[in-house]
N, C-alpha and C positions, 0 to 999 in steps of 0.2 A: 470914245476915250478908252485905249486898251492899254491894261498892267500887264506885266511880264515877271514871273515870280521862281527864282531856282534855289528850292533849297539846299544847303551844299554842308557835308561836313568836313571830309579830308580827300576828297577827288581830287585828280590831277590838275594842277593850277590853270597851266595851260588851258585843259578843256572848259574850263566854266571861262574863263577869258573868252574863249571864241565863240562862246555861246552869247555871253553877253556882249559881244559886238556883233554878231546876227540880227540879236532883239534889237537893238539899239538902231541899226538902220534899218527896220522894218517901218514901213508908210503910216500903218496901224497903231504903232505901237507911242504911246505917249510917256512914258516910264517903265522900269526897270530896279526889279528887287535880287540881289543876294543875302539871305536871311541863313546863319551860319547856328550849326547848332555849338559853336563850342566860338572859342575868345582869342583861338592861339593863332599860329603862325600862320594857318591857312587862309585865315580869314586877313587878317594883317596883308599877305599876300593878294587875294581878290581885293580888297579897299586899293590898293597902288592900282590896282587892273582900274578897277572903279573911277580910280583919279584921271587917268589917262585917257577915257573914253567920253569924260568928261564934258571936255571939249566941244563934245558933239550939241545937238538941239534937245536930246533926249536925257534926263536925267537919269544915273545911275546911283543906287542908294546899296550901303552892306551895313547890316548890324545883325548883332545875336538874336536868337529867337528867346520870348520871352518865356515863365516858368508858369506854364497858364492850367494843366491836366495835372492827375492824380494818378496816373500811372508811371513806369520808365518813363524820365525825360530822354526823350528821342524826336524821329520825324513829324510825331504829331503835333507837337508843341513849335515845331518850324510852320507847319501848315495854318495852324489855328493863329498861330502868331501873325502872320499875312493875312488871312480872311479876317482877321478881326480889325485891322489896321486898312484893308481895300474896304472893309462896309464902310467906315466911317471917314476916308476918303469919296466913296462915293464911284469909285471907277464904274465903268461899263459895263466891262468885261474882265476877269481877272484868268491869266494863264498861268498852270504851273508846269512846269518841264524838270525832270531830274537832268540835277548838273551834269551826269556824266556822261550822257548821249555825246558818242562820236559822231554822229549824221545827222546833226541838227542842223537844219538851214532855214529857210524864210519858207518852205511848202509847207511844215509844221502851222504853222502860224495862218499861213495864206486857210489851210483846209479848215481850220476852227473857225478863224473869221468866217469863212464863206459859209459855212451851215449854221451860226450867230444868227447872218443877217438873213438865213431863212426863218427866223423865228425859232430857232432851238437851244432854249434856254442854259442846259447843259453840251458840252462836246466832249466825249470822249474819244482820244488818241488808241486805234486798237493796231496792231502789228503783227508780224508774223514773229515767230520764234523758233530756235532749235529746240532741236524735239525735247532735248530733256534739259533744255532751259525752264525756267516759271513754271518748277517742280512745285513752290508753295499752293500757289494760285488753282494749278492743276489735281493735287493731291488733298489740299486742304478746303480751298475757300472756293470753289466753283462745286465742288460735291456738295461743301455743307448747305451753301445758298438754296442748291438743289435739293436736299434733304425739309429745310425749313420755309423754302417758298414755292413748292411746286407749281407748276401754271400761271408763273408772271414770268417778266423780263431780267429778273435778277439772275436764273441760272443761265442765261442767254449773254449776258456783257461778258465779255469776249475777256477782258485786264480790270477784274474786278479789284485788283490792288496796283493799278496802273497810276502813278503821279503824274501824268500827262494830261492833260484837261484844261477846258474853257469852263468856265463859271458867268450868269448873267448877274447884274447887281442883286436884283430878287433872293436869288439863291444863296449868294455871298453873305449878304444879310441875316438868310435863314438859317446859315451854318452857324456863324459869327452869332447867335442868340440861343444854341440849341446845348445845352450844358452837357446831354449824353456824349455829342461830338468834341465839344471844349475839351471834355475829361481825358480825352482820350489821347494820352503823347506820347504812344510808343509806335511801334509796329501797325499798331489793328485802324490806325487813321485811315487808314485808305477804302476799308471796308465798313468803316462807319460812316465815310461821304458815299460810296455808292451807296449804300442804302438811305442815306438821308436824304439822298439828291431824286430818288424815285418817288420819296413819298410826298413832294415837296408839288406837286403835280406839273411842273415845267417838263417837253418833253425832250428826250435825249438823242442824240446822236452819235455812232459809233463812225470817226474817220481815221480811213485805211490808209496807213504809213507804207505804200510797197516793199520799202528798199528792208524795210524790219528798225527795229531801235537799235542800235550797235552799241557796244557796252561792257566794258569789263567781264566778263563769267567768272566762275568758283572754284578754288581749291577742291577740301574738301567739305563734303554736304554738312560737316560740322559748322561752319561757317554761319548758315542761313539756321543755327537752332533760337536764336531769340525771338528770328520771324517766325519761325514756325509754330513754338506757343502762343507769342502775341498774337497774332495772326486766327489762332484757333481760338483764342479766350474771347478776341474781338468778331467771332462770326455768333460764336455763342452765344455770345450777349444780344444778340438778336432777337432769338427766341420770345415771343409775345410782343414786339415791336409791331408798328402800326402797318398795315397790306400799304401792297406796292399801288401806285395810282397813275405814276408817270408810265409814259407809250414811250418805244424804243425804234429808230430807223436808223441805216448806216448805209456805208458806201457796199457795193456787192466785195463779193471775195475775190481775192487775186495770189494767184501763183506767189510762193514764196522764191525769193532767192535761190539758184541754187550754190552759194556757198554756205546759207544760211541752214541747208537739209545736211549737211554734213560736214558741222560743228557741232564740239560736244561740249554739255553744259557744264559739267563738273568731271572732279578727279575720282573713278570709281577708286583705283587702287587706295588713295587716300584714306576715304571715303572707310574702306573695307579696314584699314588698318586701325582706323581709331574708334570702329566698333565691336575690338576684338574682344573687350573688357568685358566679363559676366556682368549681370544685374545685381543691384545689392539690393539689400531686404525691402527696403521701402519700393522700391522698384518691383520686386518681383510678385508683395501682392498687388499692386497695383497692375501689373500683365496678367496676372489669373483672375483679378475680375473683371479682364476685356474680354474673357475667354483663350487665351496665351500661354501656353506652357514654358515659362522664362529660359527654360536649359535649352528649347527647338522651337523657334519661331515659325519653324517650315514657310513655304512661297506665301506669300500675301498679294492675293488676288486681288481685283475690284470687286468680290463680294465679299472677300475676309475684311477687305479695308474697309465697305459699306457698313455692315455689320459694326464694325469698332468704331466708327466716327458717329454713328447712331449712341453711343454709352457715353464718346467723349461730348457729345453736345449736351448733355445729360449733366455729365457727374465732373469733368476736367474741372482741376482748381491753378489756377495758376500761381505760382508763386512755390507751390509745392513742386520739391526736389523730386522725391517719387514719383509724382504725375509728370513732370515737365521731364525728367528723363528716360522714360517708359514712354511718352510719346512722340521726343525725337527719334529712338531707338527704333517704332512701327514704320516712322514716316519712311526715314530713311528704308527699311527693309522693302517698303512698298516702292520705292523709288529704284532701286536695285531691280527688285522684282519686274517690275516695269521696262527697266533698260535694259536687261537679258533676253527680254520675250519679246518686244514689240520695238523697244524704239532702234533693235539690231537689224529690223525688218525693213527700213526703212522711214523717211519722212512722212511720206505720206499715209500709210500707213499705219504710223504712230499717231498721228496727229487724228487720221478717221477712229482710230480707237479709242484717244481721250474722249472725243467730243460724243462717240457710243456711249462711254460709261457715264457721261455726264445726265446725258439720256434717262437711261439704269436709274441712277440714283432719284432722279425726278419724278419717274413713271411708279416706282417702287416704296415712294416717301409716305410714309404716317404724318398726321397732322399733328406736329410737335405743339 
């Protein structure tokens, strides 16, 4: 008995419609979730969708997500709000898919099932990307993993803040009881289930989406700054969290797209225009004690950034103005930095360079 679970805030109506009539005639699937984080029109809109597909053998449910975490209400309080409601339903299996996947179809679905019914308790969804797409994931939360868990499978999962995933009941359960994960409703959910889903000792599966996840991209990289702290305050929090236990297997690698090698993830020019602003005071001592000279950032390498992400897992306080815009201000330069030097060189090339640095950061880690 397989759930189907899209959380959705204000994505294009259409697309979560045609996603939830995929799920909906899939063989596997016995119900179907739209869990909205907000009460307005959108949602109002997917419910009519809801009504209409009705019809069918498979039930379709939409309500708000409930006010469960202690951080930003956001995506986590969607997620916790559904695993808390699938434990005590009882499902199988519980799926979750971001609504706004334009390439969603029944092989999504078909590949989690089928490595389920190998016995693997978790399935994660892993994908190809344009190179300087899943800037967060790449910049933030796959170095720091590698910083505080060197020599497990955490700096190895591929979309360590990927909402694409199969869930066994076991697991479902384990989340839905685990009050660090409850609390957590903004941004950093995603990185609170991979890590809770490792130590949970079920073992994982990483299945390869060929075609890549298709998906809206970004103005500019101002856009993604709330991920970017949440995101860093939620890997931090890590730190002294229980060793990884769970084993990791996936499908082999495959050739990305090539339209997908040359697509760009964001608007540099943007990007460059809205970090024209000097640092103000709270900001700037907050940059000279990264090591930062506020007036000249100069290039930010993968060791400058190494270096700096070693102080933020340390000292970042979230919530503070100073911290939280001194280290949108690095990411971004390191992002920049990045997309001048490497991802101009090419796909492939880009992509062997992260996955070196990720390396770097692992082989080089202190035991936090």
């Amino acid at each position: 008995m397989t759930l189907v679970v899209f959380p959705f805030k204000e994505e294009a109506v259409s697309i979560i419609a045609a996603n939830l009539a995929i799920a909906t005639r899939h063989t596997r699937v016995r119900e179907v979730w739209a869990v909205s984080a907000g009460t307005g029109r959108t949602m109002d809109e997917v419910a009519e969708v809801a009504a209409q597909l009705a019809s069918g053998s498979v039930p379709v449910r939409v309500f708000p997500q409930a006010r469960l975490g202690t951080f930003r209400p956001g995506k986590g309080d969607g997620m916790n709000t559904a695993i808390r409601m699938a434990a005590e339903r009882g499902f199988e299996r519980t799926h979750f898919y971001d609504a706004d996947i334009t390439n969603f179809d029944p092989s999504w679905i078909d590949g989690a099932e089928a490595a389920a019914e190998r016995g693997f308790g978790v399935v994660r969804h892993r994908f190809p990307r344009a190179a300087t797409d899943a800037m967060v994931t790449w910049m933030i939360t796959r170095p720091s993993l590698a910083r505080l868990f060197p020599g497990t499978i955490l700096p190895r999962i591929g979309q360590p803040l990927g909402g694409e995933l199969a869930l066994n009941h076991a697991t479902v359960t384990a989340l839905a009881e685990d009050p660090f994960v409850v609390a957590r409703s903004d941004w950093g959910i995603d990185t609170l289930i991979t890590h809770a889903t490792t130590i949970e000792g079920e073992p994982i599966y990483e299945h390869n989406v060929a075609d890549g996840k298709r998906h809206a991209l970004y103005g500019s990289l101002t856009e993604l700054r709330p991920m970017v702290v949440e995101c860093l305050d939620a890997v931090r929090s890590l730190r002294g969290r229980p060793s990884v236990t769970a084993t990791l297997d996936a499908d082999p690698p495959a050739d990305a797209p090539a339209d997908l090698k040359t697509t760009v993830g964001y608007d540099e020019e943007a990007t460059l225009a809205e970090l024209g602003d000097s640092p103000g005071n709270a900001e700037r001592v907050v940059l000279e004690s990264l090591g930062f000279d506020p007036g000249h950032l100069g290039d930010i390498d993968e060791n400058r950034w190494g270096n700096a992400l070693d102080l933020l897992l340390a000292d970042f306080r979230l919530g503070d103005p100073g911290w939280e815009t001194a280290v949108f201000r690095l990411w971004a330069h390191r992002v920049l930095h990045y997309t001048r030097n490497h991802a101009v060189r090419g796909y492939d090339h880009a992509m062997a360079y992260l996955e070196a640095t990720i390396r770097q950061y692992e082989t080089t880690a202190d035991h936090h």
